[in-house]
N, C-alpha and C positions, 0 to 999 in steps of 0.2 A: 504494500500500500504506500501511496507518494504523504508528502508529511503533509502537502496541500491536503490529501483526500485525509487522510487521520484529523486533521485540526480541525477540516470542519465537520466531521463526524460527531467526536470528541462537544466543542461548542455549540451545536445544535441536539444532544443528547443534553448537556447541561442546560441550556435554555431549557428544555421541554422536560425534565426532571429533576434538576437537583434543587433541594432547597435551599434559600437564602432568606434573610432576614431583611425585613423593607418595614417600613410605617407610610403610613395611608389613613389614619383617624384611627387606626389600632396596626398594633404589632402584628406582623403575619410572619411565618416562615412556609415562603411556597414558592414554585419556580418564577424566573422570572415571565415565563409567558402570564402566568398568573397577573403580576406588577404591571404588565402589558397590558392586559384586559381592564384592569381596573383603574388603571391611568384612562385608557380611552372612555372607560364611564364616565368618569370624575370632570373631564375633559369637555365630554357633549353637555354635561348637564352645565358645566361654565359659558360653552357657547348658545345653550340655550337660557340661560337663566341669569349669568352674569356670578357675581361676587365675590369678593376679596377670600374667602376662606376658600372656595371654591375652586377660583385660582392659584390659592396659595398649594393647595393639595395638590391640583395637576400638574406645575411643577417640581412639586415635590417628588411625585412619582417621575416624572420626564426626566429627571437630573437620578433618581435611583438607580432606575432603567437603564438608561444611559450608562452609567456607572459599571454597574455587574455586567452587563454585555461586555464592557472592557476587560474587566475583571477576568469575567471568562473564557474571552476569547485571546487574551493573555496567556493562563492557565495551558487554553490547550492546545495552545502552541508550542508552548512548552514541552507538554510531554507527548506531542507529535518531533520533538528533535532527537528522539529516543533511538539509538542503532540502527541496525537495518529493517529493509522495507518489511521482513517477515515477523521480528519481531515488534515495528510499530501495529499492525495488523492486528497481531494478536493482544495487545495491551488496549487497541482500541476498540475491539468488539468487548474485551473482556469487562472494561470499564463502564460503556455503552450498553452492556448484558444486564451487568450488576445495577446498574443506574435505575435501567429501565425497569429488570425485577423489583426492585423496592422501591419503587413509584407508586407500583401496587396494594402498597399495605398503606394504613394512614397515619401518614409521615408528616402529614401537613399540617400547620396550623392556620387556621383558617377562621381567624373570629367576625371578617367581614362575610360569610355566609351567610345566606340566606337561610340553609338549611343544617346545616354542623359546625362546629369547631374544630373537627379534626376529619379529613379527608383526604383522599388518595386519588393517582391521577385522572384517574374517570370522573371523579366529583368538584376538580373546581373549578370549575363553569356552570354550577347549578346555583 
């Protein structure tokens, strides 16, 4: 595997699984797709409705977002410069495997739900 194709494997695994810690009007630990999502809510309801806190929240999420995408795609560039092609390969499905299995269980904190506090990846979007 080329360290092009592992980094963004690697970085698009961690967006869409791993969790990280954000505020948003409560502490969440959930990927950043999550932080994505609820920036755009936070967002539309500014363009539709206006106000200073409103604004204050979306970009507070914009600059989080913004942040951990770095963060992460720092990360896994990183350990895409790992030896050879055979061995990046294997370190990136492995990480990628593991990531994704335990996405499944609820890993999440998630107080801005509508429906739980704790959820896994199929749940935070409900």
């Amino acid at each position: 595997m080329s360290k092009r194709g592992a980094r963004w494997l690697l970085f698009a695994t961690a967006l869409l699984t791993l969790p990280v810690p954000f505020y948003l009007g409560e502490p969440e630990l959930a990927p950043v797709l999550r932080l994505a999502f609820l920036t755009g809510l936070v967002a539309s309801v500014f363009a539709a409705e206006g106000g200073g806190v409103t604004a204050l929240l979306a970009g507070l999420g914009l600059v989080q977002g913004l942040a951990w995408s770095v963060l992460l795609f720092a990360a896994a560039a990183a350990i895409a410069q790992v030896g050879s092609a055979r061995a990046r390969a294997a370190i990136a499905a492995a990480l990628s495997l593991a990531l994704l299995a335990a996405s499944f269980t609820d890993r999440y904190d998630t107080p801005l739900s509508s429906t739980r506090a704790r959820s896994n990846v199929l749940q935070l979007f409900q």
